[in-house]
BAROBA-693752 format. One record per residue: z, x, y of N, C-alpha, C in turn; residue in three letters. Coordinates in steps of 0.1 Angstrom, whole numbers, plus 5000, padded with zeros to 4 digits. Each point is the difference from the previous one (the first is absolute). Layout:
! residues N
REC   nc3   nc1   nc2  cac3  cac1  cac2   cc3   cc1   cc2  residu
REC     Z     X     Y     Z     X     Y     Z     X     Y     ALA
...
END
This chain:
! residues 352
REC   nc3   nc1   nc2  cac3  cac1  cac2   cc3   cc1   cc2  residu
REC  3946  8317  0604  5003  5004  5013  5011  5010  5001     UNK
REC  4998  5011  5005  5010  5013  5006  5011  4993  5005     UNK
REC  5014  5010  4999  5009  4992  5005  4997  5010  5015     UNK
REC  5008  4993  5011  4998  5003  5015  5010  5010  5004     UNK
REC  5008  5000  4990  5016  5001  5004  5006  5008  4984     UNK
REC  5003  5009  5001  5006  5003  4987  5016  5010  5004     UNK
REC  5009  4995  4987  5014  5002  5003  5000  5014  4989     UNK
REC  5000  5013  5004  5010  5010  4991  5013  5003  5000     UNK
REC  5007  4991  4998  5016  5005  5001  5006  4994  5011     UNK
REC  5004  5008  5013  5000  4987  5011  4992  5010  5010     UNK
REC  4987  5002  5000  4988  5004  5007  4996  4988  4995     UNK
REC  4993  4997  5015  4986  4990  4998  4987  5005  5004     UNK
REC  4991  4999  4993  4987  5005  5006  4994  4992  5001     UNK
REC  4987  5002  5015  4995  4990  5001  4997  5001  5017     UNK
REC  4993  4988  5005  4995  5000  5014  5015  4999  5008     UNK
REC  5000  5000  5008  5010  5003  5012  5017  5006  4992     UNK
REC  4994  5006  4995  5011  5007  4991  5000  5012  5000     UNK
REC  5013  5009  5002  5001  5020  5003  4984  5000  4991     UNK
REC  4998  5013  5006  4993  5005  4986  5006  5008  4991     UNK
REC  4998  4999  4988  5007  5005  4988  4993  5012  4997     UNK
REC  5007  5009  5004  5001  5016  4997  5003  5008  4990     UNK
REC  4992  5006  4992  4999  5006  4986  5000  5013  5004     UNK
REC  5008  5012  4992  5001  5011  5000  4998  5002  4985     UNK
REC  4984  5009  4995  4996  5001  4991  5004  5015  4993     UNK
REC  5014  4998  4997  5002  5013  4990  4993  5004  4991     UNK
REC  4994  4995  4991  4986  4999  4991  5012  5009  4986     UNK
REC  4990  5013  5001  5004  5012  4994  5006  5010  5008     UNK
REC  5004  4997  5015  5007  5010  5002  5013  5002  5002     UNK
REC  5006  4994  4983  5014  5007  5000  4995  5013  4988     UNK
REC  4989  5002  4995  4998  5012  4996  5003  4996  4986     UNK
REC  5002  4991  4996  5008  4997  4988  5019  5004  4998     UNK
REC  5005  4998  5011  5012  5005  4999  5010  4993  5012     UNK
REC  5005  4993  4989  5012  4987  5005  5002  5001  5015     UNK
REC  5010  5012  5000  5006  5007  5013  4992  5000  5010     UNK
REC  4987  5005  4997  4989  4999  5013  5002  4984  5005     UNK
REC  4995  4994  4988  4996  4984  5002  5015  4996  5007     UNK
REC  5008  5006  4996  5015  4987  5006  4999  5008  5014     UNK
REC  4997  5009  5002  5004  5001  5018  4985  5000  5006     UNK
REC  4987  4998  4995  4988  4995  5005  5004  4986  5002     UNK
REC  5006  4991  4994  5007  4983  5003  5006  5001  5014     UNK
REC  5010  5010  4997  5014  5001  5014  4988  5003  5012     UNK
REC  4994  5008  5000  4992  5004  5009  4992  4986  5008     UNK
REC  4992  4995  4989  4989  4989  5001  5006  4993  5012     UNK
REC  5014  4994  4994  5010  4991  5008  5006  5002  5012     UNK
REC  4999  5010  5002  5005  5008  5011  4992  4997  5012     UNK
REC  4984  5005  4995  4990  4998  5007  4995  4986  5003     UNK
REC  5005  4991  4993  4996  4984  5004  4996  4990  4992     UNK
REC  4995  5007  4990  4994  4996  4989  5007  4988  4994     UNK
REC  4989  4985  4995  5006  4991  4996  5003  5000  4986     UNK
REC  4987  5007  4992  5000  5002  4987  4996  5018  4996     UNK
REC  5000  5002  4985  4998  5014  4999  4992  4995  4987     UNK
REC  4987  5009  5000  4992  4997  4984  5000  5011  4993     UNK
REC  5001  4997  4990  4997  5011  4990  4989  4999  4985     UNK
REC  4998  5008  4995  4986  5002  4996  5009  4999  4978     UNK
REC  4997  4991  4994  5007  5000  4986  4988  5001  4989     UNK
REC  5000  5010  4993  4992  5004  4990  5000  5004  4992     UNK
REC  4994  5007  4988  5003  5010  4991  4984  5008  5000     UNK
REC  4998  5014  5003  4987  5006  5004  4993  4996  4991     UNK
REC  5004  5001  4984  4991  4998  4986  4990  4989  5002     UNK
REC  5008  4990  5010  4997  4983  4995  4990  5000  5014     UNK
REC  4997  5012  5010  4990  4997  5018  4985  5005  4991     UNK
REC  5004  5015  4996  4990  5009  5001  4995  5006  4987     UNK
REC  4987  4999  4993  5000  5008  4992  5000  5016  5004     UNK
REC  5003  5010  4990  5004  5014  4998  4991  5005  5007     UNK
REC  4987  4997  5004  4988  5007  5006  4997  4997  5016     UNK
REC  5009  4991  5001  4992  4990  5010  5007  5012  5015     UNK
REC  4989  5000  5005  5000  5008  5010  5009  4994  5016     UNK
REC  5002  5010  5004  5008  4996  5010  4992  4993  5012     UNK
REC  5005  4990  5012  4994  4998  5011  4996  5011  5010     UNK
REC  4988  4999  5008  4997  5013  5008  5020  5001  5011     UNK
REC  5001  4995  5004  5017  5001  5008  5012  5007  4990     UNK
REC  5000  4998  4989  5007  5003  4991  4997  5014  4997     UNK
REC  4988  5004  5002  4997  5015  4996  5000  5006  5014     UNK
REC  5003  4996  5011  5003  5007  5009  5014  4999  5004     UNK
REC  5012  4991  4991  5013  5003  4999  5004  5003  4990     UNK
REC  4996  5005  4990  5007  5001  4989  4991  5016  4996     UNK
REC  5005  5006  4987  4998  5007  4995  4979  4996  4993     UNK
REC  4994  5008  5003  4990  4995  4991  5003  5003  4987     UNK
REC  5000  5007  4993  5004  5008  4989  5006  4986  4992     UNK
REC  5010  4990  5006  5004  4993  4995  4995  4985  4998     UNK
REC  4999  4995  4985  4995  4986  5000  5002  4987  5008     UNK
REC  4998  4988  5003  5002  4990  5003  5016  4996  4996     UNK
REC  4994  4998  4984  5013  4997  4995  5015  5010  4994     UNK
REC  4996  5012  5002  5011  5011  5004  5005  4998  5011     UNK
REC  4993  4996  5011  5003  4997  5017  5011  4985  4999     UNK
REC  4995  4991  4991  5008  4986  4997  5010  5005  4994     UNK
REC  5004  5005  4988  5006  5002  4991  5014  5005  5015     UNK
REC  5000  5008  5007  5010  5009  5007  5001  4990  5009     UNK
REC  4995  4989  5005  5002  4987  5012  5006  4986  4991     UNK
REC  5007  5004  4986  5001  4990  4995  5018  4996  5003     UNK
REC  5005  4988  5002  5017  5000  5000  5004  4993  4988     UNK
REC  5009  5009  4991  5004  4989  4988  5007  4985  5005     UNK
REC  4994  4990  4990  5004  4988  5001  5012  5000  5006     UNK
REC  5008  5008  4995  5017  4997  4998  5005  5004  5018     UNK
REC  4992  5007  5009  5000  5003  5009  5000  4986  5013     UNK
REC  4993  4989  4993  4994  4990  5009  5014  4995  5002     UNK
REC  5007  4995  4993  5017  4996  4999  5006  5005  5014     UNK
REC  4999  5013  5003  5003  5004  5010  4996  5002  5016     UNK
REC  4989  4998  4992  4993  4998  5011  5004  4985  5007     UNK
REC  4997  4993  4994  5002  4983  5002  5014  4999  5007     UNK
REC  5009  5008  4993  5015  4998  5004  5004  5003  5011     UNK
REC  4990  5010  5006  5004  5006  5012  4993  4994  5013     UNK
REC  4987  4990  4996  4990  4993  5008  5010  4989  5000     UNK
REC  5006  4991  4994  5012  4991  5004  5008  5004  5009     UNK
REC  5003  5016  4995  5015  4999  5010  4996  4999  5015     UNK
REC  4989  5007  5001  4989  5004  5014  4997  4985  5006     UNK
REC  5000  4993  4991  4991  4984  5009  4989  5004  4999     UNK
REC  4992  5009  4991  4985  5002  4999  4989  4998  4993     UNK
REC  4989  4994  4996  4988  4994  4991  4998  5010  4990     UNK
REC  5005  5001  4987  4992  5007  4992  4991  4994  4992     UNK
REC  4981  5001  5006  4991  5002  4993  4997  5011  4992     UNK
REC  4986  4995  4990  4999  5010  4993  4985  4997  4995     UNK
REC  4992  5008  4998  4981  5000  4990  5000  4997  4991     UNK
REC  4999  4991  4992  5000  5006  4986  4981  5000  4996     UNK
REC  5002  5014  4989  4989  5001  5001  4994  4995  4981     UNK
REC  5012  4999  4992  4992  4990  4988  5010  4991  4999     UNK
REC  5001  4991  4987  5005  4987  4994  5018  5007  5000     UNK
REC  5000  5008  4992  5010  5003  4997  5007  5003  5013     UNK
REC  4997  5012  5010  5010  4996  5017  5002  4988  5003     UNK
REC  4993  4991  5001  5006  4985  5003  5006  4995  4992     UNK
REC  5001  5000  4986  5010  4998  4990  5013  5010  5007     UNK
REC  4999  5008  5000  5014  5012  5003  5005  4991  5012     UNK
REC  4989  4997  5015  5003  5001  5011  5003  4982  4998     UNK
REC  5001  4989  4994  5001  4989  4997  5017  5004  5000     UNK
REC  5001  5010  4989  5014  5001  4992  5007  4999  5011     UNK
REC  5002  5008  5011  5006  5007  5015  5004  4988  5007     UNK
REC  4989  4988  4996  5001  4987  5013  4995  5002  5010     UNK
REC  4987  5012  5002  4995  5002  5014  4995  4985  5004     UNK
REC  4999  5001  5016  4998  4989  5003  4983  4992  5003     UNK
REC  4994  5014  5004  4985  4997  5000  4994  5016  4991     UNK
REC  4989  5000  5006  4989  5012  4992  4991  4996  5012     UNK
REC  4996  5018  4999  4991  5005  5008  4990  5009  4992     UNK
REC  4986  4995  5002  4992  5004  4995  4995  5009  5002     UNK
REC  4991  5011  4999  4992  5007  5002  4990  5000  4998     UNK
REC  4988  5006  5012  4988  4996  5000  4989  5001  4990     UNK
REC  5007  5009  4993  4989  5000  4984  5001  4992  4992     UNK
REC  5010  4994  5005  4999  4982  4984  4997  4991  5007     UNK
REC  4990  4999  5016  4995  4985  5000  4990  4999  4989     UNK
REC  4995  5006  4999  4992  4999  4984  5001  4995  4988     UNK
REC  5016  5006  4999  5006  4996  4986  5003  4985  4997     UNK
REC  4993  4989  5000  5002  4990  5001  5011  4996  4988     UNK
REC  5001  5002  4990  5009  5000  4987  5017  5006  5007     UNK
REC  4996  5007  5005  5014  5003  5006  5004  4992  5014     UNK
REC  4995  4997  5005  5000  4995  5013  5009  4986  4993     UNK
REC  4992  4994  4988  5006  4987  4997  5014  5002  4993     UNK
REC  5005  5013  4992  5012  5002  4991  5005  4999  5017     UNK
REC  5002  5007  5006  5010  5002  5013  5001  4987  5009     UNK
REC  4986  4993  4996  5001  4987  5009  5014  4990  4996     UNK
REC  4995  5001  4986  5009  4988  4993  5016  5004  4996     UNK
REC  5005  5013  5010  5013  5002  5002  5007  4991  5012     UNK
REC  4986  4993  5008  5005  4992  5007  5013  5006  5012     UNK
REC  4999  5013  5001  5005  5006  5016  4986  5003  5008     UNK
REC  5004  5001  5011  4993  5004  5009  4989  5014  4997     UNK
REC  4988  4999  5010  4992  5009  4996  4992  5007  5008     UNK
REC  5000  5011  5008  5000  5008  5010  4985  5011  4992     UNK
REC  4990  4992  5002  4984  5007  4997  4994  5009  5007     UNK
REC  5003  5016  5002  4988  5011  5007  4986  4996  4995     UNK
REC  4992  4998  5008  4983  5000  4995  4993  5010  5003     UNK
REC  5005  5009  5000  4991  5016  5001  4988  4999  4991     UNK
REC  4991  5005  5009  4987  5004  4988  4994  4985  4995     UNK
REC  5002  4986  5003  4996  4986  4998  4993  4995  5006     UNK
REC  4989  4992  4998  4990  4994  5003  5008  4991  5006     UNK
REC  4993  4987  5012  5009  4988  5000  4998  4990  4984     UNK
REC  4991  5000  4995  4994  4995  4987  5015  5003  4990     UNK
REC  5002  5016  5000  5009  5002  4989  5013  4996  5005     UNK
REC  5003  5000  5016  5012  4992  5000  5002  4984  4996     UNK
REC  4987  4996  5003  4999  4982  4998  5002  4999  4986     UNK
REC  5000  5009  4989  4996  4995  4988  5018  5008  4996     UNK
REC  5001  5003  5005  5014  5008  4999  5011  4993  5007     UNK
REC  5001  4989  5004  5005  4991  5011  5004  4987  4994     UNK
REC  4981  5000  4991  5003  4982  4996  5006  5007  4984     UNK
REC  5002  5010  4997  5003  5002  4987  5015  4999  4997     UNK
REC  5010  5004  5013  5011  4998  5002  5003  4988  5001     UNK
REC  4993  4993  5008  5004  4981  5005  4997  4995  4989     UNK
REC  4995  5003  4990  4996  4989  4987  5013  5004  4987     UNK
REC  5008  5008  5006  5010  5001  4994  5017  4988  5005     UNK
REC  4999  4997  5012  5002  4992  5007  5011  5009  5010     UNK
REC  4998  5010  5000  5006  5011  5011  4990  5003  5014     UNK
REC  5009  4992  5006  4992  5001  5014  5008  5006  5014     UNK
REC  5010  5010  4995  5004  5011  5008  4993  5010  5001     UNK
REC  4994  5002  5008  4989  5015  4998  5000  5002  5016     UNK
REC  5001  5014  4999  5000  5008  5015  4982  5009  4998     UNK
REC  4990  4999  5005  4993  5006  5001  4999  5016  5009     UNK
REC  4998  5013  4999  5001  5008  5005  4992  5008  5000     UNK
REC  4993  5001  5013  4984  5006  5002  5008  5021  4997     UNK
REC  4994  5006  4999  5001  5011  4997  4990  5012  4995     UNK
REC  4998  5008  5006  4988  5013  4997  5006  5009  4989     UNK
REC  4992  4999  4988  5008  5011  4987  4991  5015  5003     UNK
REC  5010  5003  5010  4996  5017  5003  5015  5000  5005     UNK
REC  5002  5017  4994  5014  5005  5009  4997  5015  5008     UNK
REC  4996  5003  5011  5004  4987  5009  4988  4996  5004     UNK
REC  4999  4987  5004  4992  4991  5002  4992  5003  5017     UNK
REC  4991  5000  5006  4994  5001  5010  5002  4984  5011     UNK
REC  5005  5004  5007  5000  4985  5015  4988  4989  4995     UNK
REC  4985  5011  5000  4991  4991  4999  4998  4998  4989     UNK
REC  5002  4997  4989  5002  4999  4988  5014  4984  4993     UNK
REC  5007  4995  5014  5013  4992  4999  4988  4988  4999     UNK
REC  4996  4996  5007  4990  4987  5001  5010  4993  4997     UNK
REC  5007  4997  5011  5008  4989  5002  4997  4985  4998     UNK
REC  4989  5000  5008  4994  4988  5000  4996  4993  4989     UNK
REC  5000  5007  4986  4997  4992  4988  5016  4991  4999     UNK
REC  5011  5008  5004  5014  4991  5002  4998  4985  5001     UNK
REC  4994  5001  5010  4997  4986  5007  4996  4993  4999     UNK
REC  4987  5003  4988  4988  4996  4993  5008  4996  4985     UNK
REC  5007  5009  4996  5009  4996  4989  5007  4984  5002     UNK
REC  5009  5005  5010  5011  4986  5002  4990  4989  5010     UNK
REC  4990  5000  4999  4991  4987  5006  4993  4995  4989     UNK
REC  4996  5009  4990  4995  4995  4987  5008  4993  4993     UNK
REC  5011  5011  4996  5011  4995  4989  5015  4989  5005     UNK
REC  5002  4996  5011  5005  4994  5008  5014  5005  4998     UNK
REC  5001  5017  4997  5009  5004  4998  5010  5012  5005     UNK
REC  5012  5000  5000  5009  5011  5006  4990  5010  5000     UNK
REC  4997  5011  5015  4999  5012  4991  5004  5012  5005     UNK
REC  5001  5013  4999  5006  5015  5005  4989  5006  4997     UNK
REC  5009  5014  5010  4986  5011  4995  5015  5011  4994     UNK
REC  4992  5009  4990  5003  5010  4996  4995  5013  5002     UNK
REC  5007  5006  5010  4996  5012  5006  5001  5014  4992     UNK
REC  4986  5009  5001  4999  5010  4997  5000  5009  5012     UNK
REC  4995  5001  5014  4993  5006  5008  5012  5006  5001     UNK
REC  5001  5012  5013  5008  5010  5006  5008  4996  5012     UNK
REC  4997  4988  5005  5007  4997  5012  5005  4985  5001     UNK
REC  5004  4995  5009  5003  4986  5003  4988  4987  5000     UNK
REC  4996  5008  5003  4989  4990  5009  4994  4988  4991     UNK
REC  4996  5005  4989  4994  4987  4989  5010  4989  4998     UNK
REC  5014  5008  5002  5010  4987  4995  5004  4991  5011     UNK
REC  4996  5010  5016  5002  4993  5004  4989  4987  5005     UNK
REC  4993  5002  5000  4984  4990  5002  5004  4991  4989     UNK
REC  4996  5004  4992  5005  4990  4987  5012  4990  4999     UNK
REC  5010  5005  5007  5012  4990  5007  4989  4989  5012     UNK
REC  4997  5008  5008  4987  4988  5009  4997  4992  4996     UNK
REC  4991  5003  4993  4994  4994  4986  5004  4989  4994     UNK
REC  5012  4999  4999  5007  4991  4992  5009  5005  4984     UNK
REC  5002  5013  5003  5005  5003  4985  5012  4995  4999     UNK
REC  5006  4995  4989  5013  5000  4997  5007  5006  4992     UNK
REC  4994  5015  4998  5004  5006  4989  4996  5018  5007     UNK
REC  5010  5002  4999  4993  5023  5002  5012  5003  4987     UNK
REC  4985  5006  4999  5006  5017  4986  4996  5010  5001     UNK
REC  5008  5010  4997  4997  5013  5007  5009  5005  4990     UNK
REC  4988  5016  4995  5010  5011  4995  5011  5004  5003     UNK
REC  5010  5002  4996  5011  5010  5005  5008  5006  4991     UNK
REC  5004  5013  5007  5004  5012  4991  5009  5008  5011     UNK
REC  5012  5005  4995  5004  5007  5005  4998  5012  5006     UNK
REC  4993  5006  4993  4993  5013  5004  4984  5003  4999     UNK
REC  4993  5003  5008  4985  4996  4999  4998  5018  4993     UNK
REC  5009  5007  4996  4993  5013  4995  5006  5003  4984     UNK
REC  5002  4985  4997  5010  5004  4986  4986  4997  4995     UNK
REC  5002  5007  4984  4986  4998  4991  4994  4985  4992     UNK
REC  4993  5001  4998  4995  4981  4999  4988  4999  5002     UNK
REC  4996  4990  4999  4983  4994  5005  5000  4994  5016     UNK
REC  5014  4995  4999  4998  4987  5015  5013  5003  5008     UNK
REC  5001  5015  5000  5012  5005  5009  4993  4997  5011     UNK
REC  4991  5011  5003  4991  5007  5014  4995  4989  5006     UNK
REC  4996  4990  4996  4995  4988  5004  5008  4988  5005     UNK
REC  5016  4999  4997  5010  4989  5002  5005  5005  5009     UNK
REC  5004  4985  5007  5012  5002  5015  5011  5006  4995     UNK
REC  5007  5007  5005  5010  5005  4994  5016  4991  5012     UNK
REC  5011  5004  5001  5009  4990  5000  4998  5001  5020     UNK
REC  4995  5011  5009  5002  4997  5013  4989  4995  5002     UNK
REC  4987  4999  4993  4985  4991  5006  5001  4986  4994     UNK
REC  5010  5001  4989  5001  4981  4992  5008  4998  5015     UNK
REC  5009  5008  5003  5012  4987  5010  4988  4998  5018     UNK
REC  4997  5010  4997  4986  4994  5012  4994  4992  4994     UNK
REC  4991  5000  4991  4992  4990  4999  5010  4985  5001     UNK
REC  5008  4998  4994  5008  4983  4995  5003  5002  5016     UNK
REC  5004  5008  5012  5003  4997  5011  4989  4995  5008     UNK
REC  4986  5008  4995  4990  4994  5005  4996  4987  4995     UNK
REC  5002  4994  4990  5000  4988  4995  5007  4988  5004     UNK
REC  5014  5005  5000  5010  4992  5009  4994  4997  5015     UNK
REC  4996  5008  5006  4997  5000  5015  4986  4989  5000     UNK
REC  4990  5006  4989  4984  4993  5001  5004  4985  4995     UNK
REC  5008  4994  4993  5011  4986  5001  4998  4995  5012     UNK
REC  5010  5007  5005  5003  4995  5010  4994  4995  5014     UNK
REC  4988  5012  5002  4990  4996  5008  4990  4991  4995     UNK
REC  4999  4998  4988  4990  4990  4996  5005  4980  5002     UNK
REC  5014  5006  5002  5004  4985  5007  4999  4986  4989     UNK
REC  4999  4991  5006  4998  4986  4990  4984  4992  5002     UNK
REC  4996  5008  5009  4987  4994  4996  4999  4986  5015     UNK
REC  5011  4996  5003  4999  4989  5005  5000  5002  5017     UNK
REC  4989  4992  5009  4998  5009  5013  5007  4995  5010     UNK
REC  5015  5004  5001  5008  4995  5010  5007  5015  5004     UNK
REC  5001  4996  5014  5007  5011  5007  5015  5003  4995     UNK
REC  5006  5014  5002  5006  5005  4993  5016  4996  5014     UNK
REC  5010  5002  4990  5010  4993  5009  5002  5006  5013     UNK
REC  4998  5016  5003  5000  5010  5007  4988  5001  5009     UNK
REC  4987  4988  4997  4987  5000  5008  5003  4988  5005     UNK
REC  5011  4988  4994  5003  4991  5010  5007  5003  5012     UNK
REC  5010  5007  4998  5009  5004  5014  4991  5011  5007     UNK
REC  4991  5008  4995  4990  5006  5007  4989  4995  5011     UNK
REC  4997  4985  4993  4988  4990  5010  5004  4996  5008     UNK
REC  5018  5000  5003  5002  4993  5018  4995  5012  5010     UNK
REC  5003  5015  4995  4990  5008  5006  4989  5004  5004     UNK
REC  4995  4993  4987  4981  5009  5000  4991  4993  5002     UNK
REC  5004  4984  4995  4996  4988  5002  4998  4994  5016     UNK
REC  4991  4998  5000  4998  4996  5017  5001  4980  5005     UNK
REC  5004  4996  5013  5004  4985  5006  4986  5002  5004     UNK
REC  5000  4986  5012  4988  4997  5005  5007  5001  5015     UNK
REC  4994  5006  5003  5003  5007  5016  4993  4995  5012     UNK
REC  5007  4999  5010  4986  4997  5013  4993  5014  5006     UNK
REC  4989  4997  5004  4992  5011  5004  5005  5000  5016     UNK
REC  4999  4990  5002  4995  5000  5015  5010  4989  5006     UNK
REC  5008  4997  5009  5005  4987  5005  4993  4986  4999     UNK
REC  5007  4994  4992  4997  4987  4996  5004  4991  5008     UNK
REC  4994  4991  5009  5007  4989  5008  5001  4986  4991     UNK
REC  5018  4995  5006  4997  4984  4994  4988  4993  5005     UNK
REC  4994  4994  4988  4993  4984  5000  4982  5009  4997     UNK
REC  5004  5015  4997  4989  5006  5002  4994  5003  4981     UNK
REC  4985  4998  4999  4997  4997  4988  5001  5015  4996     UNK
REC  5010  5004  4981  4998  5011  4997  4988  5007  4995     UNK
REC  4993  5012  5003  4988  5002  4991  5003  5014  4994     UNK
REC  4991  5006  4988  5002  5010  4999  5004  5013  5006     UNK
REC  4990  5000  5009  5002  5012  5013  5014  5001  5003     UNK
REC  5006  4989  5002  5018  4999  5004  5005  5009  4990     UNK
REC  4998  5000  4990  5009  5002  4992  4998  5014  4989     UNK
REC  5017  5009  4997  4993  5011  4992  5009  4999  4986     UNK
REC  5001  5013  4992  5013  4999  4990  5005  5015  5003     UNK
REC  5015  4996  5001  5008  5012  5004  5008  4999  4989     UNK
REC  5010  5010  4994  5013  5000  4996  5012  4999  5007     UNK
REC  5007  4995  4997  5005  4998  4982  4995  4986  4995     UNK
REC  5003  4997  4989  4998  4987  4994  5007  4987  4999     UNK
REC  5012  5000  5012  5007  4989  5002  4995  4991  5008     UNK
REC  4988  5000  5008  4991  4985  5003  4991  4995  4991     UNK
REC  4988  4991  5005  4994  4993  4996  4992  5010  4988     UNK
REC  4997  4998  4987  4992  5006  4993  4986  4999  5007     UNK
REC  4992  5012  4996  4983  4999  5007  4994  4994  4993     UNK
REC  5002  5000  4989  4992  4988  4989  5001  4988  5006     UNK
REC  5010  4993  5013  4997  4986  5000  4996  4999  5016     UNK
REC  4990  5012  5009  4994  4998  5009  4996  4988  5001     UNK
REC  4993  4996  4993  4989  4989  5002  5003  4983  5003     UNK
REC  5019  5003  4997  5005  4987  5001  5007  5003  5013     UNK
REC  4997  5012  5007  5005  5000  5016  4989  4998  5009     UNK
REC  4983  5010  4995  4993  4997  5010  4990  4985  5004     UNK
REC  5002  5003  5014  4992  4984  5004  5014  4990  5002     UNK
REC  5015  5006  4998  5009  4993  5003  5003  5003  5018     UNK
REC  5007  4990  5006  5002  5003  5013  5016  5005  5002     UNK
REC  5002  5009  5009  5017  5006  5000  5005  4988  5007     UNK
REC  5018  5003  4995  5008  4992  5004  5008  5007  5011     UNK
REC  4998  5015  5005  5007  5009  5009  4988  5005  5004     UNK
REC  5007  5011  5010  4992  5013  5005  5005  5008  4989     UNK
REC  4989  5008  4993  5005  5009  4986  4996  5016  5007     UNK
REC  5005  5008  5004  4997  5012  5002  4993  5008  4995     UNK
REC  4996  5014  5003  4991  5013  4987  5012  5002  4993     UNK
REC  4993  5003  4986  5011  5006  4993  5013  4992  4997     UNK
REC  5000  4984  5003  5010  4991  4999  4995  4994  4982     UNK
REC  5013  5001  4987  4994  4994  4988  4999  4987  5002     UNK
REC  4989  4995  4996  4997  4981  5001  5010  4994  4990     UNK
REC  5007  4992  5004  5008  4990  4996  4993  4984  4999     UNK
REC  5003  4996  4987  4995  4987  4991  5004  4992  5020     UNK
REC  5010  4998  5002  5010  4994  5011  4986  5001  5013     UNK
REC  4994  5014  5004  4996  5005  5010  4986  4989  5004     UNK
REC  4989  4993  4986  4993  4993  4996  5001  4984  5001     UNK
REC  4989  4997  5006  5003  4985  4996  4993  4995  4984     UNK
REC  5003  4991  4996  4999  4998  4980  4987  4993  5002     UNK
END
């Protein structure tokens, strides 16, 4: 069984819990510290709970030939390889130290990808607290289990996945006895098209797998993350980059630091209106109903000893007489006065 509730640090994720906000630096510090340590300051600024980053070595993603993705050849140089393109987006190890040091002082989540055995070995060394997957290893079943059995938390994109390949990718984790897993519906295209989000497998995910889930956002605007909050997500990730015209694969395509602080504002807000679920009037619609809320009124002059009938009687405002819901325990009663038009009926005005 999924856990319902999972602790990163002191974030909790989970149902009636903030939603946890990822600012996906990936590769764009460019390979170069400086970028990455003020793309962090930035992240934070903007609202961001956590920052991810992408840990590799090119040799160990791509072979020499392996061609680029169609998005990649419309940001990058064609001329240039896959793994010439990796090789320049790579941060030496010795850089993570820093990175980490400055996500402490910030109060901020440093995730990170790993993409073979060895990153997790590295990213083990660090003490990270969970791992986030990427959607090309729900496949990798062999890896799914080395990372499982680090026993932190585990935040799964299923880009490009069958529900089949997630189920078999799911129980392959649980049979390690790691049952922190964040499921995260996600479209592997940059950028990704609206209709193309199919949110709705979200839903279909965390009703199958009885588990946490997020979406990971590719598209150009708000709108998927915010639906997806609707939805039930407990999780948004989103590119971000300082500058959408620096060179890279997933510049042009990421929120950059004034559309991340809209979107987490738009997230904060979609919170808030989504409420607790529970259907009671709001404290501001109670002091509102002595207003709007209507008594039980006479229509017409009522004489004592005279039987009440509908026709007598209407609903006016405000809501400080008899509620209208309990007409029925006045009519066919006989008055105890002369009751006027427009006079509110009183329990007193009735005989019992």
């Amino acid at each position: 069984m999924i856990k319902q509730e999972i602790k990163i640090q002191n974030y909790s994720i989970g149902i009636s819990k903030p939603v946890f906000v990822i600012a996906e630096i990936g590769v764009n510090h460019n390979g170069d510290l400086e970028l990455a340590m003020k793309a962090i300051e930035s992240a934070k600024r903007a609202g961001a709970d956590c920052v991810k980053f992408q840990t590799f070595k090119a040799d160990q993603i791509a072979l020499q030939d392996a061609p680029k993705a169609a998005y990649q050849l419309r940001t990058t140089p064609q001329s240039e390889s896959q793994i010439q393109m990796l090789k320049k987006l790579e941060l030496p190890f010795e850089a993570y130290l820093e990175i980490i040091k400055l996500c402490k002082k910030l109060n901020i989540i440093f995730l990170s990808t790993p993409y073979n055995y060895s990153d997790v070995d590295f990213l083990e060394s660090l003490d990270v607290l969970a791992y986030k997957i990427a959607s090309g290893q729900v496949i990798e079943l062999s890896f799914l289990e080395y990372v499982a059995k680090k026993k932190k938390p585990i935040l799964l994109s299923t880009g490009m996945a069958t529900l089949a390949e997630v189920d078999t990718a799911v129980n392959t984790i649980l049979k390690t006895g790691n049952d922190s897993l964040i499921l995260l519906q996600c479209t592997t295209n940059y950028p990704s098209r609206l209709e193309d989000a199919n949110l709705l497998a979200m839903k279909t995910m965390g009703q199958a797998f009885h588990s946490i889930t997020g979406y990971s956002d590719h598209t150009q605007s708000n709108t998927a993350c915010i639906a997806a909050i609707a939805l039930g997500a407990n999780v948004i990730e989103k590119h971000f980059t300082l500058d959408k015209t620096l060179p890279g694969p997933d510049h042009s395509t990421s929120a950059n630091p004034a559309e991340f602080a809209e979107l987490v504002k738009f997230i904060r807000e979609t919170e808030k209106v989504l409420g607790t679920g529970i259907k009671l009037p709001s404290k501001v619609e109670i002091e509102n109903s002595i207003g709007m809320r209507r008594s039980i009124v006479a229509s017409t002059t009522i004489n004592a000893g005279e039987v009440i009938t509908n026709e007598m009687l209407t609903f006016k405002r405000p809501s400080s007489g008899i509620n209208p819901s309990l007409i029925h325990q006045i009519l066919g009663r006989k008055a105890r006065r002369n009751i006027h038009p427009d006079e509110m009926i009183d329990w007193d005005d009735i005989h019992r």
